[in-house]
C-alpha positions in Angstrom: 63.6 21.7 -30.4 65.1 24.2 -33.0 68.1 25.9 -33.0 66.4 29.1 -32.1 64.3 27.8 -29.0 67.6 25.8 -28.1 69.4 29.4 -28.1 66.6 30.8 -25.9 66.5 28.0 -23.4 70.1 28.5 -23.3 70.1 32.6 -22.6 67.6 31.7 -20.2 69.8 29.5 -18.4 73.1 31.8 -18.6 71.2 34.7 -17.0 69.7 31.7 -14.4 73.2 31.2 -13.1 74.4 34.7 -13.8 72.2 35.4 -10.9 73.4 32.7 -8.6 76.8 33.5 -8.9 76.0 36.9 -8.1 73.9 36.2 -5.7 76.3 34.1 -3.8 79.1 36.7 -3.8 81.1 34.9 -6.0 83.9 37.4 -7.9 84.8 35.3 -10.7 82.8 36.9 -14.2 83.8 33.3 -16.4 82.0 31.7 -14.2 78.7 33.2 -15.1 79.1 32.5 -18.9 79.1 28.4 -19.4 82.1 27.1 -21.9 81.5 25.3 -25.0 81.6 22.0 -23.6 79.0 22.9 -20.6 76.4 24.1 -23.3 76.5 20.8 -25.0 76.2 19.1 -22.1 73.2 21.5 -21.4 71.5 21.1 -24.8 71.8 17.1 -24.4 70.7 17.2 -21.2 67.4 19.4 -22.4 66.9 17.2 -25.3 66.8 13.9 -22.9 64.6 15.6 -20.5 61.9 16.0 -22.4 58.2 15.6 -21.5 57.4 12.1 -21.7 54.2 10.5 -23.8 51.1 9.5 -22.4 52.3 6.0 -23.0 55.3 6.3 -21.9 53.9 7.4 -18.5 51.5 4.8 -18.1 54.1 2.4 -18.7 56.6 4.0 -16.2 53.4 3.6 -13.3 53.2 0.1 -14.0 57.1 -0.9 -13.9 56.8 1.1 -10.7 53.7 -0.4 -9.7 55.1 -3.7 -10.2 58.5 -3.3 -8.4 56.5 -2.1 -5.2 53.5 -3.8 -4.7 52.7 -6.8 -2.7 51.2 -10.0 -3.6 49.0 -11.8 -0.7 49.4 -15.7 -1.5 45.5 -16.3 -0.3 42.3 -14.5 0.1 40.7 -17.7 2.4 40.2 -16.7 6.0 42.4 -18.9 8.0 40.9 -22.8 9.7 40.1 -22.4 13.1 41.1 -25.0 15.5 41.4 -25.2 19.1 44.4 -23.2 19.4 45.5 -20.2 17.6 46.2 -19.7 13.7 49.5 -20.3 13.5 51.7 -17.0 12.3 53.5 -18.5 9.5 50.0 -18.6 7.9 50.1 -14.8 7.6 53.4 -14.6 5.8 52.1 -12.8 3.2 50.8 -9.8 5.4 53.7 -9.0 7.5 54.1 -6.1 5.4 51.2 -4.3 6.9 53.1 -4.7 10.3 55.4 -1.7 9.9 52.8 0.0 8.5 50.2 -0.4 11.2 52.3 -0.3 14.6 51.4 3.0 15.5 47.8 3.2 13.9 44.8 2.8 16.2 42.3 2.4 13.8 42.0 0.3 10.6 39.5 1.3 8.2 38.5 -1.7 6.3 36.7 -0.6 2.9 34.7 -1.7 -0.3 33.7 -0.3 -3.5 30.8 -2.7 -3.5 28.7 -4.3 -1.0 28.5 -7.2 -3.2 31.5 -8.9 -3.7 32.1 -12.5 -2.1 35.9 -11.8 -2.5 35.8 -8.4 -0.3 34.1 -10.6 2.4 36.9 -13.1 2.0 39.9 -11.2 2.4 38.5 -8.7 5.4 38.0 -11.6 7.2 41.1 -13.0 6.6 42.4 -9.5 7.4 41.0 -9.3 10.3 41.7 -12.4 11.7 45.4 -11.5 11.1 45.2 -8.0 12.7 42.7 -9.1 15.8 45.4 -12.3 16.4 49.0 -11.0 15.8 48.5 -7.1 16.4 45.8 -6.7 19.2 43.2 -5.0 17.2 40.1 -6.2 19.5 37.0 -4.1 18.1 35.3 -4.7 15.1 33.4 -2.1 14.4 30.6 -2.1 11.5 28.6 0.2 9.4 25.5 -1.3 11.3 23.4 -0.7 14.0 25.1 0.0 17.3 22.2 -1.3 19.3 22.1 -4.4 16.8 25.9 -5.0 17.4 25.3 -4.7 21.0 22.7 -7.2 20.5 24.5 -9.8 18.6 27.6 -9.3 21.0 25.7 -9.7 24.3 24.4 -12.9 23.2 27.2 -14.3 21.3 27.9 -17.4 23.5 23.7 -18.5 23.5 23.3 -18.9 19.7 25.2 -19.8 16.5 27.3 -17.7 14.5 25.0 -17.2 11.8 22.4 -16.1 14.0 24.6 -13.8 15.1 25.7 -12.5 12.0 22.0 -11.8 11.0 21.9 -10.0 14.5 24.6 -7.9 14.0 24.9 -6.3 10.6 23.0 -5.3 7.4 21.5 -7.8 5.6 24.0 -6.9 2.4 26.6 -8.5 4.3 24.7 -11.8 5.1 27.1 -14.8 2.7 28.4 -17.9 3.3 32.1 -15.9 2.6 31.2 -13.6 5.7 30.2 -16.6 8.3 33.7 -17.1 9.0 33.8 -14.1 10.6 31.7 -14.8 12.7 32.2 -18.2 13.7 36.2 -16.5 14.1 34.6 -13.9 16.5 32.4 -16.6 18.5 35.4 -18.7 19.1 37.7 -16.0 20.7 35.2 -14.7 23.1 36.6 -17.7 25.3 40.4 -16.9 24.9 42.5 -13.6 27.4 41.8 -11.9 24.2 38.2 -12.1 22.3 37.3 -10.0 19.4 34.3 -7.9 20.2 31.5 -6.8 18.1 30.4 -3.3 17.9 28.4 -1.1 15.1 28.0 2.5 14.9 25.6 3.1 12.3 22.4 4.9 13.2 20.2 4.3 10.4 17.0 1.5 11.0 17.6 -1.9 11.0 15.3 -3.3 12.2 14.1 -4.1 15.9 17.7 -3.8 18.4 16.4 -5.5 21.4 12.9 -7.3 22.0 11.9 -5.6 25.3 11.8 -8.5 27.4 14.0 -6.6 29.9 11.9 -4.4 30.8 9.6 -7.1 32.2 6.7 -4.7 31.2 4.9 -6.7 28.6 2.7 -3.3 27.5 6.1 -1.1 27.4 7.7 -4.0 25.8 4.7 -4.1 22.9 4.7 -0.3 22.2 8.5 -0.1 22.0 8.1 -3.4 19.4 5.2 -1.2 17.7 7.0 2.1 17.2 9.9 -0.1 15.4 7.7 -1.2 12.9 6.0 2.0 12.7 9.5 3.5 12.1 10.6 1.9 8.8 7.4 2.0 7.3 7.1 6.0 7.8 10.9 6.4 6.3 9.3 4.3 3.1 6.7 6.8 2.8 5.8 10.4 1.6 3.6 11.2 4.3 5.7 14.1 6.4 2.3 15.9 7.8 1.0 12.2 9.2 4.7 11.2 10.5 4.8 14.9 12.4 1.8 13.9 14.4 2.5 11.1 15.6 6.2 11.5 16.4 5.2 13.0 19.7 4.3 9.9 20.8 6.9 7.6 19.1 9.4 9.8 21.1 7.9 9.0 24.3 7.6 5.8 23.8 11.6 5.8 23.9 12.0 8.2 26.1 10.4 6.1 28.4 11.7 2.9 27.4 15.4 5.0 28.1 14.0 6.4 31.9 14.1 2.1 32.5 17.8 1.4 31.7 19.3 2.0 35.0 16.4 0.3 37.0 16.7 -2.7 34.8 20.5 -3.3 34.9 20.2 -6.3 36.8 17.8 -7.8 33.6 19.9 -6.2 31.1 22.8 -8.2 32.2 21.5 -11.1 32.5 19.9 -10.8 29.1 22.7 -9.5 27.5 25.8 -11.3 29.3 28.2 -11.2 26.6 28.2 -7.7 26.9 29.9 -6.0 29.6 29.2 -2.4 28.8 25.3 -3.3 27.9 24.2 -0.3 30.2 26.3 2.6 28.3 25.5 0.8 25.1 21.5 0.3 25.6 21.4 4.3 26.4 23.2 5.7 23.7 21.1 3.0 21.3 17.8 5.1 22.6 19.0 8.5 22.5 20.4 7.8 19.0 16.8 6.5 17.9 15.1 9.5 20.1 17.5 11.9 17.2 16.8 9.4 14.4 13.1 9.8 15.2 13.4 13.7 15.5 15.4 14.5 12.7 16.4 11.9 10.4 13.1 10.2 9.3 11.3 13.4 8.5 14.6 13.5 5.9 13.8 10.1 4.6 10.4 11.3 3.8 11.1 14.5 2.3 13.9 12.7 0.2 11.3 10.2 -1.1 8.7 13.0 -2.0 11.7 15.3 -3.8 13.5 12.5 -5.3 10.1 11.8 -7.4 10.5 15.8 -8.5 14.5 15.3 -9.6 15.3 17.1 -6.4 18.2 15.5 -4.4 19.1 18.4 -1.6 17.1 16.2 1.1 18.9 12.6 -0.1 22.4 15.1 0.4 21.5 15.9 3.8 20.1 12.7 4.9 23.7 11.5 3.4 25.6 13.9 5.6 22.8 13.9 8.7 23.9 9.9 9.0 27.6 10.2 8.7 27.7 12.8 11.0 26.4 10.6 13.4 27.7 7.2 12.5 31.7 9.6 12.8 29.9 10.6 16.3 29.0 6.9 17.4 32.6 5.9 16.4 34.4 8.0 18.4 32.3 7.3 21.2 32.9 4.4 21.4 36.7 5.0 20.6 36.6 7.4 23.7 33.8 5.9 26.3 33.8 2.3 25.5 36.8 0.6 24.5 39.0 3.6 25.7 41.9 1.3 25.4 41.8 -0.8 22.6 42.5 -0.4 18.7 39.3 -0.9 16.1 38.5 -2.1 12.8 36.0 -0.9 10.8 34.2 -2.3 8.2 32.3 0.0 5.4 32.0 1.2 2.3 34.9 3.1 1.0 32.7 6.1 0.3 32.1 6.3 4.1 36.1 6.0 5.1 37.5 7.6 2.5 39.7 10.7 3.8 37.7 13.3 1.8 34.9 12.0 0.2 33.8 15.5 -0.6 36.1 16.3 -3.6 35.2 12.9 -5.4 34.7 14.2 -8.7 31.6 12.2 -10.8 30.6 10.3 -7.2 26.8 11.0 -6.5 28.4 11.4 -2.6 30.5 14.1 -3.1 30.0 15.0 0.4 31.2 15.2 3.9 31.3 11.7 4.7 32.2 9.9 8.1 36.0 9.5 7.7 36.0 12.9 6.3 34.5 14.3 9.0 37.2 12.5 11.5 39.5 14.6 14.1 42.9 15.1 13.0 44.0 13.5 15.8 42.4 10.1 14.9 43.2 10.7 11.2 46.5 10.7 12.1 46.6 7.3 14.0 44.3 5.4 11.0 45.1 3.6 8.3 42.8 3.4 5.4 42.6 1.2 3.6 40.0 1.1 0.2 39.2 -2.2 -1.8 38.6 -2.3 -5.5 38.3 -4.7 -8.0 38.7 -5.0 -11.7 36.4 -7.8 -13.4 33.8 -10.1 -12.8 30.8 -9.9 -11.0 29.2 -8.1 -7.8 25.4 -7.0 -6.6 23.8 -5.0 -5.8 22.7 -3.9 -2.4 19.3 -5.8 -3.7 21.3 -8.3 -4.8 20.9 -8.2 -8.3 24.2 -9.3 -10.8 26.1 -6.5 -11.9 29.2 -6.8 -14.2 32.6 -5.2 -13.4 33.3 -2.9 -16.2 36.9 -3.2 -17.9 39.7 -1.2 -16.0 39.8 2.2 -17.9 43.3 3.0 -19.7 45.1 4.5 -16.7 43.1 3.7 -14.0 43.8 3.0 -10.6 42.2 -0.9 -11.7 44.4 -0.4 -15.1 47.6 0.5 -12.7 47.1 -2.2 -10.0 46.1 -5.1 -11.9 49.4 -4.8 -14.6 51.0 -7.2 -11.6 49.4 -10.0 -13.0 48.9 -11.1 -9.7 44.7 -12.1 -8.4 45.5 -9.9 -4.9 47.7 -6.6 -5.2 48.2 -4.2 -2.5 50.1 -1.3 -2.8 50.7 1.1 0.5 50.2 5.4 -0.8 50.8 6.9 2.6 54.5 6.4 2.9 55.3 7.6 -0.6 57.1 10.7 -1.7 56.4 11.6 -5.5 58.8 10.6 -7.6 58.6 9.6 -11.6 56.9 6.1 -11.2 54.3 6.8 -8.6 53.0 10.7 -9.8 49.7 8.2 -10.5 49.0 8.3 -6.5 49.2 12.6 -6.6 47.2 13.5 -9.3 43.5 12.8 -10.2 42.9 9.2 -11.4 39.5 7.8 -12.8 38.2 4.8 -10.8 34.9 2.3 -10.3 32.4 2.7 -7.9 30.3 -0.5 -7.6 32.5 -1.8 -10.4 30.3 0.5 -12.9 30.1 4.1 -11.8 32.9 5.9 -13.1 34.5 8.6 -10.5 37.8 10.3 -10.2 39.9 11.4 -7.5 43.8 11.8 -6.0 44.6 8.5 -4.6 46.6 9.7 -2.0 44.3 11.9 -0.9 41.8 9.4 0.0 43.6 6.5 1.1 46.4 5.2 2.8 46.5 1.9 0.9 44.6 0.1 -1.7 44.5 -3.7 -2.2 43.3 -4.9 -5.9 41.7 -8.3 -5.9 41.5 -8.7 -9.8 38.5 -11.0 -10.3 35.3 -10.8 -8.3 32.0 -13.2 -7.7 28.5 -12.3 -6.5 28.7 -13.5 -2.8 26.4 -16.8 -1.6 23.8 -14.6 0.4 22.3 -16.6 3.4 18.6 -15.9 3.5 
């Protein structure tokens, strides 16, 4: 700084306090005029307060980063015997306690669907929060009626089965089977973890129909399934408004048998208690799915091949709508009682998904689209990763780009350390963490570059630094 900017900065400051003083009544003129030694404690203060470097900053965030993350010990979902985990097993996660007690939902995310080591550590996650804080719903971005499927016949087949039952087929590994051989084995315990999904989109057939005991209902509702994903495939919009007239009846009537079947449905379905509530919202939501949402999926295909995404957005926003609908139904009509998890995509929890900058999302997503009240009582947490390898949602190998200079993966992964969580929503800003306030460029999918506030989006954000392409199970 020169000596004439100095002697500006310092006039500047005279009249500042000139103003106080008088201001605050005060009588005494000398005090408005600093002495020589309080100006050169003023110019050497100014000189040491000067804007810091780029460099300098990054390398503040990462001392900072490093003095307050956490480091979990293991990523492996706990052994399962015939009693429960023992406690000292999650050591290393007692941190989230204080963090958690008051929170009735935990939103588990992913920046990929295709990373073994996401499917390790939400299982180990929550086996943790399900045993030693009492969160007994597991809810997934997958079919409800699938879910209620898988749940209400948990105890007749394995837990493989019943992970192919129960959730996309993106999420079908050998590192998510513990899950589900976890979930099997608590449905016998004062406490089981139970399996729900609140995603509306197709996948495939929810229920066979034997219920109904009406073998020609039963066919047509099996028929109109089929029917259903290969018209959302196509580009034929004048065909599929013909004939969804009659795909609607077919669940409407299907729906008008619920309550006259209850005795069948429970006995069909005796895992589930809540089969009746469950098997009627599963219709309506196809009844909608069949009325609105598929004639999107067409239209999408037909403008996507003209460069025209406005239908892909509103399918986007059409299904997250509902799936934020399905959620807190079940939150409210359900399970009115218990705390959740949910497992998804981070795009779909994230707290506003809408000002992403550079994401091909940038909408009004599910967690977005949340009450205050329940945003207030959820913890969000967003998983990313910063090397190796992950899939796609076709499976196919994609590799993890290098963590951008100043990156939320650049910041994290300076702890050294393979599994880093740090919590955002009990920060104030300060020097060391101004990373978490301000825009920060990040990886979707390990490859699509994006940028957004990290506090604004998430609550916390665990790191793991290396990633694999899961085992799929066929």
């Amino acid at each position: 700084m020169t000596k004439g900017k100095k002697r500006k900065v310092l006039l500047s400051l005279s009249l500042a306090l000139t103003s106080f003083v008088a201001f605050n009544g005060v009588s005494n003129a000398s005090a408005a005029v600093p002495v020589k030694e309080e100006r050169v404690a003023l110019e050497n203060k100014l000189e040491v307060e000067q804007a810091r470097t780029s460099i300098e900053t990054l390398q503040d965030w990462k001392k900072w980063t490093n003095d307050h993350a956490y480091s979990l010990t293991s990523i492996q979902p706990e052994a399962i015997g015939q009693q429960k985990i023992p406690s000292n097993k999650f050591d290393d996660l007692e941190m989230l306690k204080p963090l958690l007690y008051d929170k009735r939902i935990v939103f588990l995310g992913e920046s990929s669907h295709g990373a073994a080591e996401f499917n390790l550590v939400k299982t180990r996650l929550i086996q943790f929060l399900h045993q030693e804080m009492g969160y007994n719903v597991l809810a997934f971005e997958s079919g409800m009626g699938n879910a209620m499927n898988a749940q209400g016949q948990i105890d007749k087949q394995s837990a493989q089965q019943t992970m192919k039952d129960a959730i996309f087929g993106v999420w079908w590994t050998k590192e998510t089977l513990p899950l589900f051989e976890y979930t099997k084995k608590t449905q016998n315990t004062d406490k089981p973890l139970t399996l729900a999904g609140f995603d509306i989109q197709l996948q495939g057939a929810f229920t066979n129909g034997d219920w109904l005991q009406n073998s020609s209902l039963a066919k047509q509702l099996s028929e109109v399934e089929e029917q259903l994903f290969d018209w959302s495939n196509g580009k034929d919009l004048k065909g599929y408004q013909k004939v969804k007239p009659n795909i609607i009846e077919v669940y409407k009537q299907v729906k008008s048998q619920v309550q006259l079947k209850e005795k069948e449905l429970k006995a069909a379905f005796p895992s589930e208690p809540h089969i009746i509530k469950l098997m009627e919202r599963t219709l309506a939501d196809r009844i909608r799915l069949v009325d609105e949402y598929v004639e999107l999926s067409i239209q999408t295909n037909i403008d996507i091949e003209q460069y025209n995404f406005d239908s892909y957005i509103k399918s986007l926003e059409w299904r997250d709508q509902a799936m934020m609908e399905n959620l807190l139904w079940l939150a409210e009509e359900i399970y009115p009682t218990e705390k959740f998890i949910v497992w998804a995509h981070n795009d779909h929890i994230r707290k506003a998904q809408s000002e992403v900058m550079g994401s091909p999302y940038a909408v009004k997503m599910m967690g977005e689209c949340l009450p205050d009240s329940y945003k207030k009582y959820s913890y969000v947490l967003g998983l990313h990763m910063a090397s190796g390898e992950t899939a796609s949602n076709i499976r196919e190998p994609m590799t993890v780009l290098p963590p951008i200079k100043g990156s939320i993966e650049d910041i994290l992964s300076s702890t050294k350390k393979p599994y880093t969580f740090i919590d955002l929503r009990n920060r104030q800003n300060e020097r060391g963490n101004s990373w978490m306030f301000e825009p920060r460029l990040s990886y979707r999918w390990g490859t699509m570059e994006e940028s957004f506030v990290p506090r604004d989006q998430y609550d916390g954000i665990l790191l793991i630094d290396r990633v694999k392409k899961p085992n799929y199970i066929q």
